[in-house]
C-alpha positions in Angstrom: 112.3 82.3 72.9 114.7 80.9 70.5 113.1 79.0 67.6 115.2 76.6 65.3 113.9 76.9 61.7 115.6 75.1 58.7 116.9 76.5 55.7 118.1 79.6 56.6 119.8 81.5 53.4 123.1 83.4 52.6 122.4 87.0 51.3 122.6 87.4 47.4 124.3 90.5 45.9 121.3 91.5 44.9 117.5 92.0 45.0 114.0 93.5 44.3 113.5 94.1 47.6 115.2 93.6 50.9 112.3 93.3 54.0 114.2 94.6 57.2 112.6 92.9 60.1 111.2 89.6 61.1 107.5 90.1 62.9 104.0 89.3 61.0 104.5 92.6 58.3 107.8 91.4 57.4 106.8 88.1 56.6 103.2 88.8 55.0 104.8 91.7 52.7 107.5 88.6 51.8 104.7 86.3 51.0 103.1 89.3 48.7 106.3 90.4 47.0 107.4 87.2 45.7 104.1 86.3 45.0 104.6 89.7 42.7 107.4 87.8 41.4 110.8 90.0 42.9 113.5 88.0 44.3 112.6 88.9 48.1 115.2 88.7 51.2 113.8 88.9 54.9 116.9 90.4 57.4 116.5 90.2 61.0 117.9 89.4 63.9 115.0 87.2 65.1 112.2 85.2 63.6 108.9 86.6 64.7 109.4 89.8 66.3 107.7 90.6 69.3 105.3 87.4 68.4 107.9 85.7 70.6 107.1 87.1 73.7 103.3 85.9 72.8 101.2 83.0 74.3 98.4 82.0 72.6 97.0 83.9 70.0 93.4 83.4 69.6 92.5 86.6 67.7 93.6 85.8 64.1 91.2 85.1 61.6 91.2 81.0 61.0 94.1 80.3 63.6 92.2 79.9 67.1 94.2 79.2 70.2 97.5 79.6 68.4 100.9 79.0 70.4 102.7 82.3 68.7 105.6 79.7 68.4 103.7 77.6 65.9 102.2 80.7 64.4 105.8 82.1 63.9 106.9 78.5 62.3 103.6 79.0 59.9 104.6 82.3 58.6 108.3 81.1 58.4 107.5 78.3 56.0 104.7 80.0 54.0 107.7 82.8 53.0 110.3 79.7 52.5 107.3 78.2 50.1 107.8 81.3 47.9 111.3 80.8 47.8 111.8 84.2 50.1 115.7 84.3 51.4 115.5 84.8 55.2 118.9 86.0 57.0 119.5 86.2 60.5 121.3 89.6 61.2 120.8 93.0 61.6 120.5 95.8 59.1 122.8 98.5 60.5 122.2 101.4 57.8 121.8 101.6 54.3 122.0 104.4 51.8 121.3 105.2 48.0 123.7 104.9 45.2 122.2 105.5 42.3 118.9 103.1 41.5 119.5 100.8 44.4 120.0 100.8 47.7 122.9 99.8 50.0 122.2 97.6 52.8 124.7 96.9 55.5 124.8 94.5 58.1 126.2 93.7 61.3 128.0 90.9 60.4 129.5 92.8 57.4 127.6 91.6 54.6 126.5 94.0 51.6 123.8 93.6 49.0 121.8 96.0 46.4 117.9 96.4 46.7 115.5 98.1 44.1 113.3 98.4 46.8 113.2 98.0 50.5 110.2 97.6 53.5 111.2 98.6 57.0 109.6 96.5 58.9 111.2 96.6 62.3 108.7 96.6 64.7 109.4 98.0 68.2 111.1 97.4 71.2 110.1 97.1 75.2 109.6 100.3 76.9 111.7 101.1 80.4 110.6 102.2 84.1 113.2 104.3 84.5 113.6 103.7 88.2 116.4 102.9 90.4 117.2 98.9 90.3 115.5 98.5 87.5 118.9 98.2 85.1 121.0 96.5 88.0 118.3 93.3 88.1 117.5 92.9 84.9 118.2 89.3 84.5 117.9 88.6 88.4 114.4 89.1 88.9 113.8 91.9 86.1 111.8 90.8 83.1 110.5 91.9 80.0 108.7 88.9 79.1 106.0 86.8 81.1 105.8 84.1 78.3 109.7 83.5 78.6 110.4 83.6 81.9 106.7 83.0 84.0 108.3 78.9 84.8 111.1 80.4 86.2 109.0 81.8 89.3 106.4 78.3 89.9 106.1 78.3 93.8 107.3 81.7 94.2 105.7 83.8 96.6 105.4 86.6 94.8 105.5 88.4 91.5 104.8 91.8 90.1 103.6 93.0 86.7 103.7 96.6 86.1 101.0 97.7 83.5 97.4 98.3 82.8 97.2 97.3 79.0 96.6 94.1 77.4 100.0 92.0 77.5 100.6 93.8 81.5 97.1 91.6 82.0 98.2 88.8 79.6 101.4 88.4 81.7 99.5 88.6 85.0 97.2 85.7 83.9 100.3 83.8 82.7 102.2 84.2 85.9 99.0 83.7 88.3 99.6 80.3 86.9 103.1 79.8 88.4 103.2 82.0 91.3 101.5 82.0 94.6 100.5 85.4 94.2 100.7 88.4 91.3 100.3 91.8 92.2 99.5 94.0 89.3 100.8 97.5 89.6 98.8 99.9 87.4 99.3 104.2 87.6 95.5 104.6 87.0 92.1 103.2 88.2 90.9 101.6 85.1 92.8 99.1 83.2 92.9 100.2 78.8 93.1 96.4 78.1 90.5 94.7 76.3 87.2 93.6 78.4 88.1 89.7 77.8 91.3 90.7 79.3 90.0 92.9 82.8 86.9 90.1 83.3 89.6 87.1 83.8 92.2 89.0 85.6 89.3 90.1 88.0 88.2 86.6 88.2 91.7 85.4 89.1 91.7 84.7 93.1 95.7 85.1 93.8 95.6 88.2 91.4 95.8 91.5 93.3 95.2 95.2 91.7 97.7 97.7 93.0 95.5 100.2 91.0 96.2 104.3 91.4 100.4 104.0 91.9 103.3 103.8 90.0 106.7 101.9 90.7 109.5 104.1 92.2 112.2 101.5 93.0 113.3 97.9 92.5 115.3 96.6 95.6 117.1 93.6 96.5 120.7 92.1 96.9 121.5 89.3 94.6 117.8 89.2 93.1 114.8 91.5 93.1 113.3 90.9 97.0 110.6 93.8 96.8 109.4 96.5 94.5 108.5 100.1 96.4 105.1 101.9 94.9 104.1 105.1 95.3 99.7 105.5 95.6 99.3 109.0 93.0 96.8 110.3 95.0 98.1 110.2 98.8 101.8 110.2 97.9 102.3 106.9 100.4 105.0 104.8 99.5 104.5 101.1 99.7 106.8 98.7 99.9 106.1 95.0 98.3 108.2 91.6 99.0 108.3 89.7 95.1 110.8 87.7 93.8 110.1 89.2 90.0 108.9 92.1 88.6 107.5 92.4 85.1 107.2 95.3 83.0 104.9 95.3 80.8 104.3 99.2 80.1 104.3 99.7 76.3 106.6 99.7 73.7 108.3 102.6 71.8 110.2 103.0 68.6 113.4 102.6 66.8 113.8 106.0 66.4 117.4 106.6 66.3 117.8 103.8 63.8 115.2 105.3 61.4 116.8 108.8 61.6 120.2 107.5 60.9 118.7 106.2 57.7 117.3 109.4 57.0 113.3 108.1 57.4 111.1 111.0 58.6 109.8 110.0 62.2 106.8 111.6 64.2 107.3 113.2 67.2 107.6 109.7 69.2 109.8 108.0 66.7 107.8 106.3 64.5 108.1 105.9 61.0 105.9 108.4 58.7 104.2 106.7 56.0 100.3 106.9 53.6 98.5 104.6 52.7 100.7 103.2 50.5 103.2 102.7 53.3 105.3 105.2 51.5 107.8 106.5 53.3 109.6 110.5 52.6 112.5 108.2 50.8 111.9 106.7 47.3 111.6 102.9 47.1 111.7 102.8 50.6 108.3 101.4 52.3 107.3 100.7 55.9 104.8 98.4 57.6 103.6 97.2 61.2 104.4 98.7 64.8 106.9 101.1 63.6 104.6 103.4 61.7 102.5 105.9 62.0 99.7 103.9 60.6 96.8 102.3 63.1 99.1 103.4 66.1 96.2 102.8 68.6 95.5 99.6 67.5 98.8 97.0 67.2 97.3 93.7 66.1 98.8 90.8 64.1 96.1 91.1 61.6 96.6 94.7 60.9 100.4 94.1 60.6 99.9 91.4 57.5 97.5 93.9 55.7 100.3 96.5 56.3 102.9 94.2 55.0 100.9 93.0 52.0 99.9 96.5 51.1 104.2 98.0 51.2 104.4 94.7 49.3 102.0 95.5 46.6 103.7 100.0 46.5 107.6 98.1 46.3 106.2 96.0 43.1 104.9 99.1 41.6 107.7 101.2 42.1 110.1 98.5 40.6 108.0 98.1 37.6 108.1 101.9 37.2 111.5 102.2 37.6 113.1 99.1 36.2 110.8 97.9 34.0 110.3 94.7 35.4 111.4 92.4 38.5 114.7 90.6 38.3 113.1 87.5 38.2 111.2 88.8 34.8 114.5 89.6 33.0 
């Protein structure tokens, strides 16, 4: 989903802090640090992180039945209240140089940071099986809330998953298809119980409970996804026009260990309670820490964001006396 928000900014040669990422940490510890008073830039290559494969959010405080595209717009214009910059690109690396921080982009661009907050969230984890790579695109999805219309009258879909956005995406598409198989590898689901109740309730929703997905097959487009029951070993084979993965997430973890962060054995980002990270001036915040990992919420990404907010201030102050803005 591709939003179109105004006034995005140039990057400055220089900053407080630079936030690298665009999802609810990013632009809650943006909100805090200029409210800190430190000329604040937001880098990413998307506004509002995985919020953009959302629906409707209905489980942040004051904000009930949500569109995550209007709550993406919300946070966008609270940080442009502040006066935060927010650049659309990538951060490729950066590196020290004395007091500050190097941050390099994509696109080429260069600036100085006193401080920075890695805030990149994560990205959409893989099958791994034959076909999966070739359809992508043609029948392969990674995203319910962006492509569901794509498949109204079809058949047939699949969403692989037993988690809350595999369910989420099965309720979406139930909407669209004719019928949603959902392929889960145990018995019991580990989404939340509002989550199980409606997908149980959902008459063209069938539970392919106890089997995993060992091939995607088709010839221009996906035509049928083969399962595999764990128990019996008896291969299945299922005619859908889309199949939907929706089986977790996993880290950045190359990224971080190119910029010399210390990572946990699955990737993610080691940080306290302060969000601290093993580098100095360098915070983290949200789904690419170690912090909360069992529980990935919006809400807990904010108070992540406003707490690496709150360590960057301190650490400028301690270091350079005072924000830029105070000089």
């Amino acid at each position: 989903m591709a939003l179109r928000l105004p006034g995005l900014d140039r990057l400055r040669d220089r900053y407080d802090v630079v936030i690298i990422g665009g999802g609810p940490a990013a632009f809650s510890a943006a909100i805090y640090a200029r409210r800190f008073g430190m000329v604040t830039a937001v880098v990413a290559d998307r506004i509002g992180g995985m919020l953009n494969e959302a629906g409707v959010v209905d489980d942040y405080l004051g904000l009930p039945d949500t569109p995550a595209s209007k709550m993406v717009k919300l946070f966008y214009s609270h940080a442009k209240k502040y006066g935060v910059d927010v650049i659309l690109d990538t951060v490729t690396r950066f590196r020290r140089e004395g007091d500050h921080y190097v941050v390099e982009t994509r696109r080429r661009r260069r600036t100085l940071a006193r401080a920075l907050i890695v805030a990149i969230g994560t990205r959409r984890r893989r099958l791994g099986v034959p076909g999966e790579d070739r359809f992508v695109g043609r029948g392969v999805s990674y995203c319910a809330v962006c492509d569901a219309p794509l498949y109204r009258g079809a058949e047939a879909v699949a969403v692989v998953g037993g988690g809350d956005s595999a369910l989420e995406a099965a309720l979406i598409l139930s909407e669209y298809a004719k019928k949603v198989y959902l392929i889960h590898r145990r018995s019991e689901f580990r989404a939340q119980p509002y989550y199980i109740k409606q997908v149980r309730e959902r008459p063209n929703v069938e539970l392919v409970l106890n089997s995993v997905v060992v091939e995607i097959r088709g010839d221009d487009r996906v035509r049928s996804v083969v399962v595999r029951d764990v128990r019996s070993g008896e291969l299945r084979e299922i005619p859908v026009r889309g199949v939907f993965v929706e089986i977790g997430f996993e880290p950045f973890r190359e990224w971080a260990v190119e910029n010399g962060l210390e990572v946990d054995e699955e990737g993610f980002i080691k940080v306290n309670e302060w969000m601290e990270t093993n580098l100095p001036g360098v915070f983290a915040a949200g789904d690419c820490t170690t912090m909360w990992k069992g529980f990935r919420q919006i809400v807990t990404a904010a108070a992540m964001g406003a707490v690496a907010a709150y360590s960057a201030y301190n650490y400028v102050v301690k270091v350079f006396g005072s924000t830029l803005e105070q000089r």
